[in-house]
C-alpha positions as CSV (number, residue, x, y, z in Angstrom):
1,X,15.8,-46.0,31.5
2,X,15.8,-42.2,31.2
3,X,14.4,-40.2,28.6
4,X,17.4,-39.1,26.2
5,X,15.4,-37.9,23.2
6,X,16.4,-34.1,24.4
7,X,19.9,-34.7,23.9
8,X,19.2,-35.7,20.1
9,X,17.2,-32.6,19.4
10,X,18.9,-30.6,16.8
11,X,17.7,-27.9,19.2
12,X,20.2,-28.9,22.0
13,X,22.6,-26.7,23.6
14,X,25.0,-28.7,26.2
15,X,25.5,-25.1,28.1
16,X,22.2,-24.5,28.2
17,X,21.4,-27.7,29.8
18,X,24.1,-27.8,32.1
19,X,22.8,-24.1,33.2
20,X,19.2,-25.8,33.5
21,X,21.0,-28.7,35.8
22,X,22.6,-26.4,37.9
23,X,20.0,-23.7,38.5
24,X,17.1,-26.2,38.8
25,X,15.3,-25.2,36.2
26,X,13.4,-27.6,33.4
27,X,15.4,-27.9,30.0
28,X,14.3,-26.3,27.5
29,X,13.9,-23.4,29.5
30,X,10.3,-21.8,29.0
31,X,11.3,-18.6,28.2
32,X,13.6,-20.5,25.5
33,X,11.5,-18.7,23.1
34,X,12.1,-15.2,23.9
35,X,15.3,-13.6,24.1
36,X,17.9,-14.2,27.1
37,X,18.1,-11.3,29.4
38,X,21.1,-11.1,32.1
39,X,20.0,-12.3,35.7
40,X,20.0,-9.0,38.0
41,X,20.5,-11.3,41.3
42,X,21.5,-14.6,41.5
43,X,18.9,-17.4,42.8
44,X,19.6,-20.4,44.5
45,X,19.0,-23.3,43.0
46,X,16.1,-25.6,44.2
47,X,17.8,-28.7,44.4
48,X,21.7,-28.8,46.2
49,X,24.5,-28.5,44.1
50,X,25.7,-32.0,45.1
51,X,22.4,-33.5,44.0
52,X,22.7,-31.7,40.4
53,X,26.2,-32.9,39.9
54,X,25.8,-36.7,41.4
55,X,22.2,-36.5,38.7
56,X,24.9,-35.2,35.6
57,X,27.6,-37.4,36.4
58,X,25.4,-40.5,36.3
59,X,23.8,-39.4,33.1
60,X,27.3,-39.0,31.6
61,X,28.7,-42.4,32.9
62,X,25.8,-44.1,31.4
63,X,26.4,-42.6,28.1
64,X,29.9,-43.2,28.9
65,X,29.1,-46.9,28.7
66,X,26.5,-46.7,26.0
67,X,29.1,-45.6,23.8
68,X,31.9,-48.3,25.2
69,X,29.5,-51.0,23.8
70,X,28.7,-49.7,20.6
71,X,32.4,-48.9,19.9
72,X,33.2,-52.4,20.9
73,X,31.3,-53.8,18.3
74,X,33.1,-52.5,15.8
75,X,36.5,-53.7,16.8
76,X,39.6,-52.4,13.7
């Protein structure tokens, strides 16, 4: 089962991540720290687009389901 204790951090900021995702870079970023500077050229990602995507969508349809459960347990 994958690691989710990022997305409970109070620290967590979903674009950020989803930047991280799509640019191949490790979340938190490690110049989290200092201040953001705007790119001067963009780089392509290491992984393929597709790959990035098909990796997020999964993550969300697990937590999709997740939360299906624990709602279901609490029926009105």
């Amino acid at each position: 089962m994958p690691d989710y204790a990022v997305f409970a951090s109070h620290d967590f900021n979903p674009n950020d991540y989803a930047h991280a995702v799509l640019a191949g870079e490790p979340y938190p970023s490690q110049s989290a720290s200092r201040p953001k500077a705007k790119p001067s050229a963009v780089e392509p990602a290491k992984e393929d687009i597709s790959v990035a995507i098909t990796k997020l969508n999964s993550g969300i349809d697990d937590v999709h389901k997740q939360l299906k459960n624990v709602v279901s347990l609490f029926p009105h």
